[in-house]
C-alpha positions as CSV (number, residue, x, y, z in Angstrom):
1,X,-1.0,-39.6,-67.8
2,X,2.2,-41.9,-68.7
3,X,3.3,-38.9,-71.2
4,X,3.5,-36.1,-68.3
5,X,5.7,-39.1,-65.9
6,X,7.7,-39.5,-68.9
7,X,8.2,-35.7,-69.2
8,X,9.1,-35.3,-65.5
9,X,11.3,-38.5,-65.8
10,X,13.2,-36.8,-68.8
11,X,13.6,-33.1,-67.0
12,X,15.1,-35.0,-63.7
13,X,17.4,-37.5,-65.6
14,X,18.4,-34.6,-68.4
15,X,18.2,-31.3,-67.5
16,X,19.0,-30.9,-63.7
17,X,22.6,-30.9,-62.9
18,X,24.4,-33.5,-61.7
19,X,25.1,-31.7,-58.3
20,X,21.1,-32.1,-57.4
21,X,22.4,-35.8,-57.2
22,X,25.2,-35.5,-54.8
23,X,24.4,-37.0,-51.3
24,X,22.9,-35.0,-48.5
25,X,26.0,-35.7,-45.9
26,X,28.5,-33.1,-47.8
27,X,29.9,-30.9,-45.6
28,X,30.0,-26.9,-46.1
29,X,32.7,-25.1,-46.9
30,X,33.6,-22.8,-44.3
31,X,32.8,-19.2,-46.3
32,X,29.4,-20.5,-47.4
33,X,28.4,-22.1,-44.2
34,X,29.2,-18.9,-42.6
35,X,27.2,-16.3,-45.3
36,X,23.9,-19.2,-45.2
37,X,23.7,-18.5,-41.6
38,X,23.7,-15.0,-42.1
39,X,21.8,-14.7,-45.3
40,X,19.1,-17.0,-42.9
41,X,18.7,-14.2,-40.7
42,X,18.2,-12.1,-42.9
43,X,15.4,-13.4,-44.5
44,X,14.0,-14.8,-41.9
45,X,14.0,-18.4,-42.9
46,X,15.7,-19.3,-40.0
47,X,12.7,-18.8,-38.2
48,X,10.1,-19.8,-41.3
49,X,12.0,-23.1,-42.1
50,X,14.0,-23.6,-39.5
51,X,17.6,-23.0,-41.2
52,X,20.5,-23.5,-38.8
53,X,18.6,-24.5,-35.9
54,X,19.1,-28.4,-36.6
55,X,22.6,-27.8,-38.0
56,X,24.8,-24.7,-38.7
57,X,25.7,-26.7,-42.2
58,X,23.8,-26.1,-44.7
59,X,25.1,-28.7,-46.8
60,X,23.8,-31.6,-44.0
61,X,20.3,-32.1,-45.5
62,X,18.6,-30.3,-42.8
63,X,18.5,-26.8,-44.5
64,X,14.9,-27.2,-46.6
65,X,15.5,-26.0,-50.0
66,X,19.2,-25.9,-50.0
67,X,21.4,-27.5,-52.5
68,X,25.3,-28.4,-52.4
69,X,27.9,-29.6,-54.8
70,X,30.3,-32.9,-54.1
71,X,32.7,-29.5,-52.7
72,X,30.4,-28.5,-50.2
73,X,29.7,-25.0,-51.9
74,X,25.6,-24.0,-52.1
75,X,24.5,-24.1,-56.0
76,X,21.0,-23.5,-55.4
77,X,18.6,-22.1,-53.0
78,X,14.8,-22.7,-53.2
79,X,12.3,-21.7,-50.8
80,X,9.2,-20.7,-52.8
81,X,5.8,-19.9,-51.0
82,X,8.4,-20.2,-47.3
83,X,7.3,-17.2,-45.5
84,X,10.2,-15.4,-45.9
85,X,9.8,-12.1,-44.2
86,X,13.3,-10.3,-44.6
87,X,15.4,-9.0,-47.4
88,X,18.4,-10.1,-49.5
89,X,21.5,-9.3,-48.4
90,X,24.8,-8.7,-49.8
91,X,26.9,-11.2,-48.5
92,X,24.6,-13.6,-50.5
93,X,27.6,-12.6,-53.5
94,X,29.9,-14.5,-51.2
95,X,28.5,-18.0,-52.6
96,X,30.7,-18.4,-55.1
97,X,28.7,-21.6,-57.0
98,X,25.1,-19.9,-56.7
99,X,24.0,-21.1,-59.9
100,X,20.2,-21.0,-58.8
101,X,18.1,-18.8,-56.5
102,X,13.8,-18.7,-56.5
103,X,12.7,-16.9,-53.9
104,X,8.9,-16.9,-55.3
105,X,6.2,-15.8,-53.4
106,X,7.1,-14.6,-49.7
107,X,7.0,-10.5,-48.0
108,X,10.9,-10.0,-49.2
109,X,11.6,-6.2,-49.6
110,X,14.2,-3.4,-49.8
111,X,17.2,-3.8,-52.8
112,X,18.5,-7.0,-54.9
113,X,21.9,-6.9,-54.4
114,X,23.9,-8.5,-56.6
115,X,23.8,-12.3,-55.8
116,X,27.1,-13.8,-57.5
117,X,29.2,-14.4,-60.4
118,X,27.4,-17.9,-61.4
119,X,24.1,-17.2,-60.9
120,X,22.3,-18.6,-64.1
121,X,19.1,-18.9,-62.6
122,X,17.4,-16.3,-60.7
123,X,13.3,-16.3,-59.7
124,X,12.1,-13.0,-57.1
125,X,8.8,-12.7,-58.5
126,X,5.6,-12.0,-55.7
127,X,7.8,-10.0,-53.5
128,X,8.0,-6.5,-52.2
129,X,11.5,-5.7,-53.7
130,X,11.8,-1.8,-54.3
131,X,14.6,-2.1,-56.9
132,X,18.0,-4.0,-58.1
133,X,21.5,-2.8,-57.2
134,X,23.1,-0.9,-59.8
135,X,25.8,-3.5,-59.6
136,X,23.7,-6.4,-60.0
137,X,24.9,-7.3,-63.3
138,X,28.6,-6.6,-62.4
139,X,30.7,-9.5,-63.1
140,X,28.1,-11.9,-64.1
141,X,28.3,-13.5,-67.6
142,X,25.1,-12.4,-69.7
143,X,24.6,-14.3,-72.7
144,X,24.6,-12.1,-75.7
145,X,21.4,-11.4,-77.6
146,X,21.1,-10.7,-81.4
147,X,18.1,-8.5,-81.9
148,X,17.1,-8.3,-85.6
């Protein structure tokens, strides 16, 4: 039991970025306070978890699942298992420091559009997407891969 704390302790203290640690009060920048409310609608999590109804800043702490740097830009979104009903849109491209999206396990559907220049992290699975935006890779930067 101590050796699984010890592991979690190490993943939150080693591996997530320093921005997970920056305190819930930082205010949204104006372009991504305007494409969360939007991208909310459209997948329906501002009726399932109740984004901008509190708040229309999603940097505030009242937007479950959301994540902002110490600039007020979102870096990750995380609403697994939320009831999300809608689809992706494409203004989600418009969040310049994505680094992180899961969107596991809800009724999402139609295209993955592309989803931004940072995005290292990206986690769709158990949805009803139909396919991926020919341009989903465009202007992202894949690491390379040496096959033997």
């Amino acid at each position: 039991m101590c050796s699984i704390w010890l592991a979690i302790t190490f993943l939150l203290m080693f591996q997530l970025p320093a921005s997970m640690f920056v305190a819930r009060s930082t205010k949204a920048n104006a372009g991504d306070m305007a494409t969360m409310r939007v991208l909310a609608q459209f997948l329906g999590a501002d009726r399932a978890l109740g984004w901008a109804r509190a708040s229309p800043d999603p940097c505030d702490g009242s937007w479950l699942g959301i994540t902002c740097d110490a600039s007020g830009y979102v870096v990750y979104i995380i609403a697994n298992d939320s009831g999300l009903t809608g689809h992706l849109t494409r203004e989600t491209r418009n969040l310049s420091m994505l680094a992180a999206i899961y969107l596991n396990n809800n009724s999402l559907s139609g295209d993955v559009p592309p989803l931004g220049p940072n995005l290292m992290e990206i986690s769709l699975s158990y949805n009803r997407f139909m396919s991926i935006s020919p341009e989903f890779f465009k202007g992202m930067s894949l690491p390379s891969m040496d096959y033997p």
